[in-house]
N, C-alpha and C positions, 0 to 999 in steps of 0.2 A: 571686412575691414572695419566696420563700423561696431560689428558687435565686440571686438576685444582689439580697440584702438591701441598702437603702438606707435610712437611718433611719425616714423614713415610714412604709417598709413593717412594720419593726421591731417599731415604736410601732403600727400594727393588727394586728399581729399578737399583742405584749404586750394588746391590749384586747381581742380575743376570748378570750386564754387565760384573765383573767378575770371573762371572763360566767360567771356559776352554771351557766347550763343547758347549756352547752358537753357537744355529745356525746364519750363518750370517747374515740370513735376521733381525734378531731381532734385532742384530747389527748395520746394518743400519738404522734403526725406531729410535735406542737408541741415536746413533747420532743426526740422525736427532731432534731428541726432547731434548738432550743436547743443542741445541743451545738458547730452550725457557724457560731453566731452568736457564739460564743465566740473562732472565726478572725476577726471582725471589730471595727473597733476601735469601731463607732458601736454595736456589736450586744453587746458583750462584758459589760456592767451586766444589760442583757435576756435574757438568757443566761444569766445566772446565778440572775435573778431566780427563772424559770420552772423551772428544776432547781431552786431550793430552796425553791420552793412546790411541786413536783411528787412533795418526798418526802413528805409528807403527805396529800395526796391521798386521798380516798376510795374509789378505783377503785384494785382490786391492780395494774390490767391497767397501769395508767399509772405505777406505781410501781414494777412489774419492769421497763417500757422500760427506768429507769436504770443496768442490770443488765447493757444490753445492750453500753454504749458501748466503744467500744475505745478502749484510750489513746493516749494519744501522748507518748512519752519527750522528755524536755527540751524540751518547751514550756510545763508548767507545772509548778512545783515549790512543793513544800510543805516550809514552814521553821519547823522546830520552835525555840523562845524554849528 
């Protein structure tokens, strides 16, 4: 589901990330693959969501994932007011 996300998949995939009981390793995987739903345009809302529920998180482990991402130059820019 994760390698050739299609809304559906998206959207179950946003619903297990937040069930409470959700173990953390899944956590981490879900992280980690929020960063490539961000390449997607049905995926890029859910993508973001779960990165930023993900910095708060109770689990350090799922919290350094975000630590881990590599960037990517000139695709997304931040525009300071």
């Amino acid at each position: 589901m994760a390698a050739r996300p299609i809304l559906a998949h998206l959207k179950m995939i946003e619903k297990e990330w937040k069930r409470p009981d959700l173990h953390r390793d899944l956590k981490v995987l879900i992280v980690q693959k929020a960063f490539d739903f961000l390449e997607v345009a049905e995926g890029e809302s859910i993508g973001w969501s779960i990165l930023v529920s993900a910095v708060a998180d109770e689990n350090p482990e799922v919290v350094t994932t975000l630590l881990t991402a590599e960037p990517v130059y000139n695709k997304y820019v931040l525009v300071a007011n």
